[in-house]
C-alpha positions in Angstrom: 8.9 42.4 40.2 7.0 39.1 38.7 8.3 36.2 37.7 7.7 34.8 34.5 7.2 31.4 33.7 7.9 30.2 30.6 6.1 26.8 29.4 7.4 25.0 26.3 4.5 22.7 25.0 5.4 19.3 22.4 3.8 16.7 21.1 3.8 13.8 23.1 4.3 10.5 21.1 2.5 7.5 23.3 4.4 4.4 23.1 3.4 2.4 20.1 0.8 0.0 21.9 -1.0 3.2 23.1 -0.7 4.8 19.7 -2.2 1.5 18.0 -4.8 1.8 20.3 -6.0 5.4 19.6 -5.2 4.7 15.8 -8.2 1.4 15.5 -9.8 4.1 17.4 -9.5 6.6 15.7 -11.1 5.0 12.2 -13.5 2.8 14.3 -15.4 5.6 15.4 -14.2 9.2 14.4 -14.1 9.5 10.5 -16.7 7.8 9.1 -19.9 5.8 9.9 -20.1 2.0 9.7 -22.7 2.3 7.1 -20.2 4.2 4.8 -18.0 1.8 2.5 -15.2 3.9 2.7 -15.7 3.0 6.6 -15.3 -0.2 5.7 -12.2 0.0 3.4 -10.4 2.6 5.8 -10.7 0.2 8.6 -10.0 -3.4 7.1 -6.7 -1.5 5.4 -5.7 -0.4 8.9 -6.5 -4.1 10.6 -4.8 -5.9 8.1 -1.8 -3.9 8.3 -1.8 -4.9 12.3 -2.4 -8.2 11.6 0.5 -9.2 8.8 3.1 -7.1 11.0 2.3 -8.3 14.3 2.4 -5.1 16.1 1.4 -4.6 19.6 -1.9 -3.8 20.6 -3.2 -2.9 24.1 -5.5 -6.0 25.2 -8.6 -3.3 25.3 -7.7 -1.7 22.2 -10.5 -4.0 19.4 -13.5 -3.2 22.2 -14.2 0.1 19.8 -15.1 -3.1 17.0 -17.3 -5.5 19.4 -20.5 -4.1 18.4 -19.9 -4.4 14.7 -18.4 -7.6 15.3 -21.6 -8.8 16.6 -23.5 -8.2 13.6 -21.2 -8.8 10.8 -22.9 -12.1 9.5 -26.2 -9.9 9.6 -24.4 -7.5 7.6 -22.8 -10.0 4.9 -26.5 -11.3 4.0 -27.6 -7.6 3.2 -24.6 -6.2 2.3 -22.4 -9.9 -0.2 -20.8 -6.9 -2.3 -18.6 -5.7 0.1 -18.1 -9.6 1.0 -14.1 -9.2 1.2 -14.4 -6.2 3.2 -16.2 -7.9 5.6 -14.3 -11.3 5.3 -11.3 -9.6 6.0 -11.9 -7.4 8.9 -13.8 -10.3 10.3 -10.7 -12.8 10.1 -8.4 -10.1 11.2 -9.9 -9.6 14.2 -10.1 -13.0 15.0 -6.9 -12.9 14.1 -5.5 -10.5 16.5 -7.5 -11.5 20.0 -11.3 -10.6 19.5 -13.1 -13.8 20.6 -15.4 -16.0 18.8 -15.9 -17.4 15.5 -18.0 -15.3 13.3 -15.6 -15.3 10.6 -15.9 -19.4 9.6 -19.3 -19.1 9.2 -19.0 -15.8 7.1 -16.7 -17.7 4.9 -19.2 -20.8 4.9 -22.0 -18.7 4.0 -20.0 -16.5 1.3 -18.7 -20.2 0.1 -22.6 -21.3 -0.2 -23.5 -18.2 -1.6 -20.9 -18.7 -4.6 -19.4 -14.8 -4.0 -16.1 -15.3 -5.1 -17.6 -16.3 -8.6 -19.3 -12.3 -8.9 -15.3 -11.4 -9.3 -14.1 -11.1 -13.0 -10.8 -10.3 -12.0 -8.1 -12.6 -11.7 -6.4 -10.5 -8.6 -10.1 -10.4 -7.2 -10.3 -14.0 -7.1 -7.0 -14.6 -5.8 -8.1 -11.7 -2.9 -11.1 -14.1 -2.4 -9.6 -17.7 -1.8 -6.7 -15.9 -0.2 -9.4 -14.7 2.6 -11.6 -17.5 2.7 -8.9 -20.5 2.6 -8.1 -18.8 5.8 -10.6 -20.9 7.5 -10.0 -24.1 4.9 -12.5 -23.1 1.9 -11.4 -23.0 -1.3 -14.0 -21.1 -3.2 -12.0 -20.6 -6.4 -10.6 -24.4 -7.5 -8.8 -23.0 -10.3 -5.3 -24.7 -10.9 -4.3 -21.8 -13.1 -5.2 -19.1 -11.6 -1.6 -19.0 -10.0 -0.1 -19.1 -13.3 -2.0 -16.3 -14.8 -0.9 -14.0 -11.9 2.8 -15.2 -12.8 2.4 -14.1 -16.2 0.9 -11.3 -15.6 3.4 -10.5 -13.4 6.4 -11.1 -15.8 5.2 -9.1 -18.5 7.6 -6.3 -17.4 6.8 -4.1 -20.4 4.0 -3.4 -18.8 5.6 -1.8 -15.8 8.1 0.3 -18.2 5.3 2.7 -18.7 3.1 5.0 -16.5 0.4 2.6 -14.9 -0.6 3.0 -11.7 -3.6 0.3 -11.9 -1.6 -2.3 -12.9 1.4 -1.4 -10.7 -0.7 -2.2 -7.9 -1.8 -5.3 -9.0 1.9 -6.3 -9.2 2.2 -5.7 -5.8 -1.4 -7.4 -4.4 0.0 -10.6 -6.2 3.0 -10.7 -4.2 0.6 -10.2 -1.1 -1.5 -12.4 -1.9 1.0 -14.9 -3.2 3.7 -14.6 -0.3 0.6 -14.6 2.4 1.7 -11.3 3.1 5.2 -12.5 3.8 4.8 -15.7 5.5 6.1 -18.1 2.3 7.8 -17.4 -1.0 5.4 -16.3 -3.5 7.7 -18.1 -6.1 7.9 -15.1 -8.4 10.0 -15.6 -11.5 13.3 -13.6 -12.1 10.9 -11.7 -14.7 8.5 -10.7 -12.2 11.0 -9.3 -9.6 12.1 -7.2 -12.8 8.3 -6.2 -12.7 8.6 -4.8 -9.2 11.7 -2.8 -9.9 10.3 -1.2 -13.7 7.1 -0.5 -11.2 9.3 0.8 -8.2 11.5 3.0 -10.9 8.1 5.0 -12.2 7.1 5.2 -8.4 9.9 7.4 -7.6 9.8 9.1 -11.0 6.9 10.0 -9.9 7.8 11.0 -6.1 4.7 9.1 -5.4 5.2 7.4 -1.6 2.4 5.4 -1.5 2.9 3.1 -4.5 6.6 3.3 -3.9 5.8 2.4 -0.4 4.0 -1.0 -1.5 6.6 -1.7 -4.1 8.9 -1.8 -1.6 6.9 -4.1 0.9 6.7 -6.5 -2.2 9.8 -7.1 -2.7 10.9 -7.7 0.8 7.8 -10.5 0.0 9.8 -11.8 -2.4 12.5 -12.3 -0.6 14.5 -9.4 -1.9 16.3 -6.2 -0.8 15.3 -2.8 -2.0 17.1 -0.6 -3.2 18.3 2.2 -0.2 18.0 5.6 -2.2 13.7 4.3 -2.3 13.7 3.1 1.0 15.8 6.4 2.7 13.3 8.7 0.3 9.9 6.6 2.2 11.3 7.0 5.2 11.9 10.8 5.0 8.2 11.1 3.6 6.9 9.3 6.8 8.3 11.3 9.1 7.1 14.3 7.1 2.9 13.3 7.5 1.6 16.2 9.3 -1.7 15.1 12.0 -4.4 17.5 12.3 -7.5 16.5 14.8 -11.0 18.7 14.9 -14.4 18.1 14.4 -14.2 19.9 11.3 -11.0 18.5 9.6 -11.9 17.6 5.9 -11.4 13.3 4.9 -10.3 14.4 1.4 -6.9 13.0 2.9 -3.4 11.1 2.2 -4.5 8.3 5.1 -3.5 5.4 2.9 0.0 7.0 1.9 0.1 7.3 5.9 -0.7 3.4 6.2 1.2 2.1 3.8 4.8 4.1 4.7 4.3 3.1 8.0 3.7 -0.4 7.0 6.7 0.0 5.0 8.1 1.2 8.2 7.1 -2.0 10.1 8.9 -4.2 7.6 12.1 -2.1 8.0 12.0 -2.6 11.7 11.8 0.8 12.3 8.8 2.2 14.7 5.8 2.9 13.1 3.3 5.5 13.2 5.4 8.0 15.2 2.7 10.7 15.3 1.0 12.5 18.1 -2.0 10.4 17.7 -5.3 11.0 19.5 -9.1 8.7 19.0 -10.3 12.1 17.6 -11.6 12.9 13.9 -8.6 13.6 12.4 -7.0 14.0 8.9 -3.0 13.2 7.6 -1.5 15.3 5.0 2.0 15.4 3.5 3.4 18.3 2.3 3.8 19.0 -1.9 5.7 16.7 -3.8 6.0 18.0 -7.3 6.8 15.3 -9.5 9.5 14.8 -12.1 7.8 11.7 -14.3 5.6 14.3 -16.5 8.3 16.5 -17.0 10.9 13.6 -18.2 8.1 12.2 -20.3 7.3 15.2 -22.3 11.4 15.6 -22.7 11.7 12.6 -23.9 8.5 13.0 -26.6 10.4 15.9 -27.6 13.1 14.0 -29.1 10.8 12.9 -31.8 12.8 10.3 -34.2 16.1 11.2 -32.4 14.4 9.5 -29.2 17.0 6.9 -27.7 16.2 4.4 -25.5 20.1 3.9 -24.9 20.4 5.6 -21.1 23.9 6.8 -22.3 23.1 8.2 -25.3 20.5 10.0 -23.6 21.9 11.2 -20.4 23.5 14.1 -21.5 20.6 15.3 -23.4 18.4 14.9 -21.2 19.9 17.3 -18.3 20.0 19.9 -21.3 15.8 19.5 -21.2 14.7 19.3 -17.5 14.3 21.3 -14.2 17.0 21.1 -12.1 14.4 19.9 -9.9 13.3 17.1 -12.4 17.1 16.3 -13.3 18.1 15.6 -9.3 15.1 13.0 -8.9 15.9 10.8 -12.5 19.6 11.0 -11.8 18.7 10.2 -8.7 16.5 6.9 -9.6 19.2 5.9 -12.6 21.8 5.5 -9.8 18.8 3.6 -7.4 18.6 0.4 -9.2 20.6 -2.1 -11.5 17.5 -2.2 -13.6 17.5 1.1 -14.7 19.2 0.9 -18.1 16.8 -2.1 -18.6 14.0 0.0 -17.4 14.6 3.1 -19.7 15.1 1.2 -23.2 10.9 0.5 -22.3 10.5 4.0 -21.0 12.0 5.9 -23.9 9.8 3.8 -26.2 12.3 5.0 -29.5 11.8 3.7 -32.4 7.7 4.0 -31.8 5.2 5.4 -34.3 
């Protein structure tokens, strides 16, 4: 007679310093090359989430960035374009324990080199004396600039509609702004209204990433949001699924992963509670279909009857949608005390 053992296998989640660790790791030196820019963008997103959360890191864990470290004023001169790429995953690693002090003079020499004036974009600028008045420069000197960002902010018709471009901007101010929450960004009542249309088309849209940095914002700002988005990006984080080989494709949802467990971070919840490894590996969620395209071609539908009164339109609505489609609006109508607001913009009635 044999005995049979039977051996359950799980995976094991590290604790969070070790997981940090295998994560800078992981995009240091297993996706992509440091001569890609995508390198470049994948890993100052990832540092700069580390650094405006304060999360743990094993005293080893930057070593995998020394070498690049070392040459990073080399690779400013040949490379100015991707000067806040390199600005910022210079200061952040300053930032969180890799020694020296290549960052001020990369800011000097950007400063001398006039970079920041290359930017025609109001948010880029702001991106640019954000970074470099990190080490005193100012490279910018614009007393408006503030202003415009304000107002660009509190044009909340703008966030009534569809725009993902934009919506992001709205969110990068209040980064930028709120020094990714270390003072009040001094938004006006208008501009939290922003965040709120914005966050309302997120969810409309089931899309966690946006949603995600919507709802960082706003904690920014000094503000609470709403639970039904917050309890929907936390389900969607726990739902990423990991998958390591030397073959896995890049085509991936890594920033949705960043960002919801950066959302995570500012919850106080534990982030990045994967089985983590310092292997090429890709992060995937599962389908989302969304329920914004649907609503918006009901809506359309109502020609001249179109309504941008939420009550008048409820019950018409439900009449016109998937059951699907009708859980996730009902759902955002009772998520926020800006919806009625929201949907007299969304509706656009009365529009040629």
């Amino acid at each position: 007679m044999s005995n049979v053992i039977s051996l359950k296998f799980s995976n094991r989640i590290a604790p969070l310093p070790e997981r940090l660790s295998e994560l800078v790791a992981l995009f240091a030196e297993h996706r992509r090359s440091g001569d890609d820019v995508f390198w470049l963008k994948e890993n100052a997103e990832i540092l700069n989430i580390l650094e405006c959360t304060g999360l743990p890191l094993e005293p080893q864990a930057l070593a995998v960035h020394a070498s690049f470290y070392a040459k990073m004023r080399e690779r400013l001169g040949f490379f100015p374009q991707y000067y806040r790429f390199l600005l910022s995953m210079a200061l952040d690693l300053e930032a969180l324990g890799m020694p020296g002090r290549e960052a001020e003079r990369m800011v000097a020499f950007a400063a001398e080199q006039g970079l920041a004036e290359a930017e025609l974009s109001d948010l880029q600028r702001a991106e640019a004396r954000r970074l470099m008045a990190r080490r005193g420069v100012d490279p910018i000197r614009d007393p408006g600039l503030n202003d415009r960002l304000r107002a660009f902010a509190s044009r909340t018709a703008t966030f009534a509609l569809p725009n993902k471009k934009a919506a992001y901007e709205l969110t990068h101010i209040a980064y930028y702004l709120s020094e990714y929450g270390r003072r009040d960004p001094d938004l006006p009542e208008a501009a939290l209204q922003s965040l709120h249309f914005a966050g309302l088309t997120a969810f409309l849209d089931q899309n966690a990433d946006l949603l995600a940095e919507i709802c960082i914002a706003l904690r920014y700002a000094g503000q609470t949001p709403p639970e039904v988005w917050t309890a929907w990006i936390a389900r969607e984080t726990a739902a990423f699924a990991v998958e390591s080989g030397p073959m896995v494709g890049l085509g991936d949802a890594y920033h949705e992963f960043f960002v919801c467990n950066w959302h995570a971070a500012t919850c106080a919840q534990e982030p990045f509670r994967a089985p983590l490894s310092a292997t090429r590996t890709r992060f995937d969620r599962g389908a989302r279909p969304a329920a914004l395209g649907e609503i918006s071609q009901a809506i359309l539908a109502q020609g001249e009857a179109r309504s941008g009164d939420w009550g008048v339109m409820q019950s018409r609505m439900a009449s016109l949608l998937s059951e699907q489609a009708q859980d996730v609006l009902f759902a955002a109508a009772q998520s926020s005390d800006q919806f009625d607001a929201f949907f007299e913009g969304f509706a656009r009635a009365g529009r040629a």
